[in-house]
C-alpha positions as CSV (number, residue, x, y, z in Angstrom):
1,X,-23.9,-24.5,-14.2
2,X,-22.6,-25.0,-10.3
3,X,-25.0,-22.7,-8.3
4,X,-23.1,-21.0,-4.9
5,X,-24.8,-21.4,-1.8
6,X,-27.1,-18.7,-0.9
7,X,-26.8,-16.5,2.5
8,X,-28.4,-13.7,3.9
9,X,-27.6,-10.7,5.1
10,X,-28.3,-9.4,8.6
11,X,-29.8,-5.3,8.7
12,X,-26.6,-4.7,10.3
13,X,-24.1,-6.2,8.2
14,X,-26.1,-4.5,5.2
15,X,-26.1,-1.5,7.2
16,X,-22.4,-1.5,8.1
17,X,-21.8,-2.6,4.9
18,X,-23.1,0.7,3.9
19,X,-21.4,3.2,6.2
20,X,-18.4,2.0,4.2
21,X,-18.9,4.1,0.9
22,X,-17.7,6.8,1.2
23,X,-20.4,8.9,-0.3
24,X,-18.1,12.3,-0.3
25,X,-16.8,10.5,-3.4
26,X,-18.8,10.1,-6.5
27,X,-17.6,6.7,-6.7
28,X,-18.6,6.4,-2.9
29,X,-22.0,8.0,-3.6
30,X,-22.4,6.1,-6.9
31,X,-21.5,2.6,-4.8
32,X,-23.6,3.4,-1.6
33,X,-26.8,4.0,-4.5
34,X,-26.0,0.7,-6.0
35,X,-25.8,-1.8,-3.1
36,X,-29.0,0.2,-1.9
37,X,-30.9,-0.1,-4.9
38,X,-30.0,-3.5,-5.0
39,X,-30.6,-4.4,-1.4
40,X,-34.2,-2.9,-1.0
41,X,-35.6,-3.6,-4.6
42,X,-34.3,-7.3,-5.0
43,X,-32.8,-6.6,-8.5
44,X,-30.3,-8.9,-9.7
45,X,-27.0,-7.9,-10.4
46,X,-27.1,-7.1,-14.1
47,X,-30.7,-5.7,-13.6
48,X,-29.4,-2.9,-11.5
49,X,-26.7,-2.3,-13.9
50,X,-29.2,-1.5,-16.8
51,X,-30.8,0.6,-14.6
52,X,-31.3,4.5,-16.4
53,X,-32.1,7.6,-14.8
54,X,-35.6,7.4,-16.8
55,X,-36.5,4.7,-15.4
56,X,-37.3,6.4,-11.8
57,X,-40.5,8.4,-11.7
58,X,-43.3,9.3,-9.4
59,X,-46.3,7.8,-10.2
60,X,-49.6,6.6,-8.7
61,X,-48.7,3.4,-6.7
62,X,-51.1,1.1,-5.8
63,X,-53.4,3.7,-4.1
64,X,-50.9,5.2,-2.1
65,X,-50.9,8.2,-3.9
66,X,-48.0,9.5,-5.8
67,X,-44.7,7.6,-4.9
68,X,-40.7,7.1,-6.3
69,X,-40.9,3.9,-8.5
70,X,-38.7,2.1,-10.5
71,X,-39.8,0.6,-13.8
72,X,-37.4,-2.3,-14.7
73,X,-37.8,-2.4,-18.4
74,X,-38.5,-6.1,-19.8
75,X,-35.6,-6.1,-21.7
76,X,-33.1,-5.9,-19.0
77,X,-34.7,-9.1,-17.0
78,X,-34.0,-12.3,-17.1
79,X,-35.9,-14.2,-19.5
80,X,-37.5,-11.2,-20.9
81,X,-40.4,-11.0,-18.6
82,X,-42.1,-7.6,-17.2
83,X,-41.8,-6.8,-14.0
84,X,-43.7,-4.6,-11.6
85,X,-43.1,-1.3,-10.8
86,X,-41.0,-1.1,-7.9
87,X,-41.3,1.4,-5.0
88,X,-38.4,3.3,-3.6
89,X,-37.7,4.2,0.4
90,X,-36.5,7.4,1.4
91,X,-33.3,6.1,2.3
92,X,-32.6,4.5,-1.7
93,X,-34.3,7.9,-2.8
94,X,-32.1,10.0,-1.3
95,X,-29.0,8.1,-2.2
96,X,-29.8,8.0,-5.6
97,X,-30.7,11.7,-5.7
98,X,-26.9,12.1,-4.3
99,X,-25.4,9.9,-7.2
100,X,-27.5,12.0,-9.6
101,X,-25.6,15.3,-8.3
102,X,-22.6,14.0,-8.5
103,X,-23.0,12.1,-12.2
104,X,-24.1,15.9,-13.2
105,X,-21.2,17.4,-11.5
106,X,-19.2,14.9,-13.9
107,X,-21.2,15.9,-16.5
108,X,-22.6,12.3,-17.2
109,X,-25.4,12.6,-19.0
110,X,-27.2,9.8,-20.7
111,X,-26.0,5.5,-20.4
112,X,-26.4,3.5,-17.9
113,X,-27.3,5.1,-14.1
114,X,-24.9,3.4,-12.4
115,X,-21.2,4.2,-14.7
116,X,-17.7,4.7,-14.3
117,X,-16.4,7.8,-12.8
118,X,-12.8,7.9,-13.6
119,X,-10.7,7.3,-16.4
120,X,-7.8,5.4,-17.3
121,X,-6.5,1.6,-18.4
122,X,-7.9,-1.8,-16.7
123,X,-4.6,-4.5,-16.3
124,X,-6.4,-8.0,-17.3
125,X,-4.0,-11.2,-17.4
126,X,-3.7,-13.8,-15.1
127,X,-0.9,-13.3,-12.6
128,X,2.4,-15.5,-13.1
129,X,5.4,-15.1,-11.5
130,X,6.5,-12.7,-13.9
131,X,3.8,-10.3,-13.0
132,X,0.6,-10.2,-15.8
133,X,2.8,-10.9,-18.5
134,X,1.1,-14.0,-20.1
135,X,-2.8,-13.3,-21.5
136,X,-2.5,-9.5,-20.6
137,X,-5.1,-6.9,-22.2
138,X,-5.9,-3.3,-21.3
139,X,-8.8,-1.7,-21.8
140,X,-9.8,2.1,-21.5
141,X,-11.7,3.2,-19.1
142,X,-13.2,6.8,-19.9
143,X,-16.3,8.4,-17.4
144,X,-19.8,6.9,-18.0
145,X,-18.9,3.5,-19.0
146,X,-21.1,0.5,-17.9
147,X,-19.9,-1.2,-14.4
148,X,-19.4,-5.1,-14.7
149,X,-20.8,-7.5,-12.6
150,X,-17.7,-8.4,-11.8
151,X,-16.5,-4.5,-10.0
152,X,-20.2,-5.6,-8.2
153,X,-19.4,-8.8,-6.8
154,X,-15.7,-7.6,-5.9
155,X,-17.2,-4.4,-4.4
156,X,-19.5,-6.4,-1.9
157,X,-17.0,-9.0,-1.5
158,X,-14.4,-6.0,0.0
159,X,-16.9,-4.7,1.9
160,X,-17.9,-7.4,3.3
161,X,-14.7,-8.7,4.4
162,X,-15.9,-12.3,4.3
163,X,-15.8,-13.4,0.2
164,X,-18.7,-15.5,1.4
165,X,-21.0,-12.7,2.3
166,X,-22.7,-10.7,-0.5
167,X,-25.8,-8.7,-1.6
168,X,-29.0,-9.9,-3.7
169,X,-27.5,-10.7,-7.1
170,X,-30.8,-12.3,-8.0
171,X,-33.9,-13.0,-5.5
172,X,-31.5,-14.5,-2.8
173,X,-28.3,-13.8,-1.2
174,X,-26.1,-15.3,-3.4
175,X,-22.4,-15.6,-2.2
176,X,-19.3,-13.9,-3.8
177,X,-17.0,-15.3,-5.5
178,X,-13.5,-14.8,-3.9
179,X,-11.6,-12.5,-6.0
């Protein structure tokens, strides 16, 4: 397995990376939640995308009193292993909290936290000069599907605007794959 070079993101790319989903939009909101969860917590990729509502409570952190946490359950890490509990900022809180209105306002209840909004059919193929007539599927989408890894690393790699930048996928930086 080739491993991609890892880079890291400065506050101010992360943060301008940021002011880029548009959180009026539930996939905006949904997005901005994400690459925040992601960002501050160190969850890998598919970690974060395993993520369910349950698994944020307030609970007695490390003698700081009572305090947002999020309790990454051992079967959604790699090699299987438990994890701490993992405390939230008020920034990731409060972008979560707007996901969570606007998944309600969908009326997405239940599955993964972080889901598909809208519905319709996913192209796949491999362009030709024909279009995506050779090796092309569709797939439904319907609202409160999982995300792939893949919408991830495209997301960050769009807002990033350099396919080399991209967000924790795993303890580093790990760069994006051009799309």
């Amino acid at each position: 397995m080739a491993y991609q070079d890892t880079q890291v993101l400065e506050d101010e790319e992360f943060a301008r990376m940021l002011s880029l989903c548009n959180t009026q939009t539930a996939a905006g909101a949904r997005n901005a939640a994400l690459l925040l969860l992601m960002g501050r917590t160190g969850l890998r990729c598919n970690e974060a995308l395993q993520v369910r509502a349950g698994d944020i409570r307030r609970e007695e952190w490390q003698g700081h009193g009572k305090v947002w946490v999020l309790r990454v359950r051992t079967e959604t890490t790699k090699g299987k292993k438990p994890r701490s509990p993992l405390p939230l900022d008020a920034e990731t809180r409060a972008a979560l909290d707007l996901w969570a209105e606007k998944r309600a306002a969908l009326g997405l209840n239940g599955g993964p936290l972080f889901c598909t909004v809208s519905s319709g059919t996913r192209v796949h193929g491999a362009p030709s000069a024909d279009g995506f007539s050779r090796g092309t599927a569709e797939t439904a989408l319907q609202p409160g599907g999982p995300l792939s890894s893949r919408y991830v690393r495209a997301l960050v790699a769009r807002l990033a605007e350099t396919p080399a930048r991209a967000l924790p996928v795993g303890h580093a930086m790990v760069a994006a794959e051009p799309m």
